[in-house]
FINUDO-207892 format. One record per residue (C-alpha): residue in one letter; chain; x, z, y. Coordinates in steps of 0.05 Angstrom, whole numbers. Each point is the difference from the previous one (the first is absolute). Layout:
N
   residu   chaine       xx       zz       yy
        a        A        X        Z        Y
...
END
This chain:
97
   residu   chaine       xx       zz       yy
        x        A     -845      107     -536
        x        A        1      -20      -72
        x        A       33      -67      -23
        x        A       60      -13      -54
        x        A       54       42       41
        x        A      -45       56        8
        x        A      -37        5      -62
        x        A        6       61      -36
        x        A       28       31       51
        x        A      -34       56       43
        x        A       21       14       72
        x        A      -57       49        2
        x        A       32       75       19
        x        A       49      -43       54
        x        A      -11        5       77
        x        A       51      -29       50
        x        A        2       47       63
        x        A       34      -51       58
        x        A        3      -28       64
        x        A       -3      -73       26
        x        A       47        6       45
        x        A       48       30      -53
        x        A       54      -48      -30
        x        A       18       42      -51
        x        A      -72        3      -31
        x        A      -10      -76       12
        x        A       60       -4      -61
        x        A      -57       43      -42
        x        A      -50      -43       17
        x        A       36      -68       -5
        x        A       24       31      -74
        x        A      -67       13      -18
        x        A      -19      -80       20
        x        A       62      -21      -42
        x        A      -26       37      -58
        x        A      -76      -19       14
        x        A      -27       68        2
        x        A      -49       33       39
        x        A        9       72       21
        x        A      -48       42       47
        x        A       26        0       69
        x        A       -5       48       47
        x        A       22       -6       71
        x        A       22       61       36
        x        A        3      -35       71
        x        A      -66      -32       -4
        x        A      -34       67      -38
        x        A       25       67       24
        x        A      -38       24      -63
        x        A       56      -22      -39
        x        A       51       17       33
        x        A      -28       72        7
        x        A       -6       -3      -75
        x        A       65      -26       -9
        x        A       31       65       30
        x        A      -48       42      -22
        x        A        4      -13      -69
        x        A       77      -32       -8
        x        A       39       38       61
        x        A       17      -47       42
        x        A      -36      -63       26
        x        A       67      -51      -12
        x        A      -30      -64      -27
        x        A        7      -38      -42
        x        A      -26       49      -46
        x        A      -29      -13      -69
        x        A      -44       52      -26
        x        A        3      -11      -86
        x        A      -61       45      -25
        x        A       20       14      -63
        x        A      -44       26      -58
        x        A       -4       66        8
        x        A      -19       -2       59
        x        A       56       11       41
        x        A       27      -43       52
        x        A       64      -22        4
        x        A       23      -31       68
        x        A       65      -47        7
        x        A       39      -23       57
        x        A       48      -46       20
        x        A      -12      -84       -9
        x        A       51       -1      -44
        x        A      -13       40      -50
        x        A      -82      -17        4
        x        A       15      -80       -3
        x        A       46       29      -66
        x        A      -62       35      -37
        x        A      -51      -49       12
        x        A       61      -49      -31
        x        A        6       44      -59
        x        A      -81        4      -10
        x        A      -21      -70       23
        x        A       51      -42        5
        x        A        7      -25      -72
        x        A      -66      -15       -4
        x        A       18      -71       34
        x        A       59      -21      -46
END
């Protein structure tokens, strides 16, 4: 997606690991329509593939999980709506005002 809000922004290196039937990662996603962003999306219950590498890769398969690949090259993988809908705030959200 790139328009005014986005612009200059990158959401490249951001994957969403959730669940549809999950109420705490439709807060992520409504957030990320709020802010107009577009982040990869990858649904454990409809692809065990990424739920497997959810656990695999972050310990546990709790979604919502945002996996932040960071320059060098190391992921780093956050939990918890809250505190995901609070860093795509910090990094996105005054791009709108």
């Amino acid at each position: 997606m790139t328009d005014s809000i986005t612009q200059g922004l990158s959401t490249a290196g951001l994957s969403l690991y959730h669940s549809t039937t999950c109420w705490f990662c439709a807060k992520v996603r409504q957030k990320m329509a709020d802010l107009g962003i577009d982040i990869e999306l990858r649904d454990i219950g409809m692809n065990n593939g990424f739920r497997d590498e959810l656990v695999r890769e972050a310990g546990k398969g709790q979604v919502p999980c945002l996996r932040i690949d960071q320059k060098d090259g190391v992921a780093k993988w956050m939990y918890e709506s809250s505190d995901i809908c609070n860093y795509l705030e910090q990094h996105f959200g005054n791009a709108s005002h």
